[in-house]
C-alpha positions as CSV (number, residue, x, y, z in Angstrom):
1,X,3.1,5.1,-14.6
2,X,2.4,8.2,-12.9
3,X,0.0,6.6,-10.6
4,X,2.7,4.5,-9.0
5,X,4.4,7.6,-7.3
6,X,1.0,9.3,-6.5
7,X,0.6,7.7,-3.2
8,X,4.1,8.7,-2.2
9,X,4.0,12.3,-2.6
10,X,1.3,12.7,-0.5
11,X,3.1,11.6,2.4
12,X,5.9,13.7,1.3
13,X,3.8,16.6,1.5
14,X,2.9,15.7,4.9
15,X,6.7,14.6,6.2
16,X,7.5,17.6,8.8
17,X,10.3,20.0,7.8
18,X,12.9,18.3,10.4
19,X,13.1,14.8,8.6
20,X,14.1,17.1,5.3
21,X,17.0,18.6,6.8
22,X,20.4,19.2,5.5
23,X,21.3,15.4,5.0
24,X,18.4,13.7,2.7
25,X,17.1,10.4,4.8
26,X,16.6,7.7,2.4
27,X,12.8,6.5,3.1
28,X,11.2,3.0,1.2
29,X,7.2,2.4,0.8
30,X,5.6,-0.3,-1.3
31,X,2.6,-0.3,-3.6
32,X,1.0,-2.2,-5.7
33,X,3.8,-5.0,-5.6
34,X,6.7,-2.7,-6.2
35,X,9.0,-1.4,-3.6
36,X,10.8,2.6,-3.8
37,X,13.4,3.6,-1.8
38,X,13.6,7.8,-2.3
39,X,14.9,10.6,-0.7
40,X,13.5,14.3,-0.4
41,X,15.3,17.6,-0.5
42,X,14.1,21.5,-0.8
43,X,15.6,23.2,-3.5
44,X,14.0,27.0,-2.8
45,X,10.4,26.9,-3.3
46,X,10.5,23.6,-4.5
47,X,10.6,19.8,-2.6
48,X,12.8,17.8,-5.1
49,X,12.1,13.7,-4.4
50,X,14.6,11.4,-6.0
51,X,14.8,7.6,-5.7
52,X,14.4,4.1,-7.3
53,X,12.1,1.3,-8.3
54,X,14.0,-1.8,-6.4
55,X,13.4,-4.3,-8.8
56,X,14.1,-2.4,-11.6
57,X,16.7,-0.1,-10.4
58,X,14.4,2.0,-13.1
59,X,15.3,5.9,-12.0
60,X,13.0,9.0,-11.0
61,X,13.1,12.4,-9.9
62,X,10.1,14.5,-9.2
63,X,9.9,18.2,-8.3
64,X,6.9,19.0,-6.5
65,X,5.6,23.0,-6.6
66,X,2.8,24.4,-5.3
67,X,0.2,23.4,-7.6
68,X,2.1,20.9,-10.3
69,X,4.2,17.7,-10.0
70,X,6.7,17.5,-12.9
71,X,9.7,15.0,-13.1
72,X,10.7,11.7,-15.0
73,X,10.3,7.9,-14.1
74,X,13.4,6.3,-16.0
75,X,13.8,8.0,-19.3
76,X,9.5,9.1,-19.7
77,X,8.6,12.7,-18.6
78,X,5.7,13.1,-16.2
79,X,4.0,15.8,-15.1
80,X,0.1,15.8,-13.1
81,X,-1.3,18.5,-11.0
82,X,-0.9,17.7,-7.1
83,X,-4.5,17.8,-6.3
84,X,-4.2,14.6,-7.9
85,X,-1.8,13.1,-4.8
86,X,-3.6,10.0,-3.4
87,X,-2.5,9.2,0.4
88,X,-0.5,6.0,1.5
89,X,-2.3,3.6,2.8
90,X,1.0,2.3,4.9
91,X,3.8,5.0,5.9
92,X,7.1,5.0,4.5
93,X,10.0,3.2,6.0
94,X,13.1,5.1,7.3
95,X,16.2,3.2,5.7
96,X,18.7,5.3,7.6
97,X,18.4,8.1,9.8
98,X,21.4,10.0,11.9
C-alpha cells in the first residue's frame, strides 16, 4: 500500500513553501490507475499531507519528518523511511488555488 503514496511525497518535498501557505491548496495526481486528491500543511517541524483515494473515498494522513514518513491509509498504519520517496513521473494537479 505504501508504495501508492511514495511517488507523491516526493513532489511534496519539492512543492515551494508559498503553495503551503496558510490556506491548504487541494492538489490531485494519478498513479498506477488510481487518482488522490490531498492537501499539505506544516505543523512545526513537520509537513502533515492529508487526502483521499477517489474511487474509494479510502482516507490517509501522512506526516513527513526529516528522515521517516509515518501516517495511515484508511484504517492500516504505515510508516517507511523517506529515502525511500520515488518521484512523479507527471506533476500534481491544482484543484483550487486563491
Amino acid at each position: 500500500m505504501k508504495k501508492l503514496f511514495l511517488p507523491a511525497l516526493a513532489l511534496l518535498a519539492v512543492t515551494p513553501a508559498s503553495a503551503q501557505a496558510d490556506e491548504p491548496v487541494t492538489q490531485r495526481f494519478e498513479h498506477k490507475g488510481s487518482s488522490y486528491r490531498y492537501t499539505v500543511t506544516q505543523v512545526g517541524d513537520v509537513r502533515v499531507i492529508s487526502g483521499v483515494e477517489e474511487r474509494t473515498g479510502k482516507p490517509f494522513t501522512l506526516r513527513v519528518g526529516q528522515h521517516r514518513v509515518r501516517g495511515t491509509v484508511g484504517s492500516q498504519q504505515v510508516s517507511f523511511p523517506l529515502r525511500d520517496v520515488e518521484p512523479l513521473t507527471k506533476p500534481a494537479t491544482t484543484l483550487a488555488a486563491r
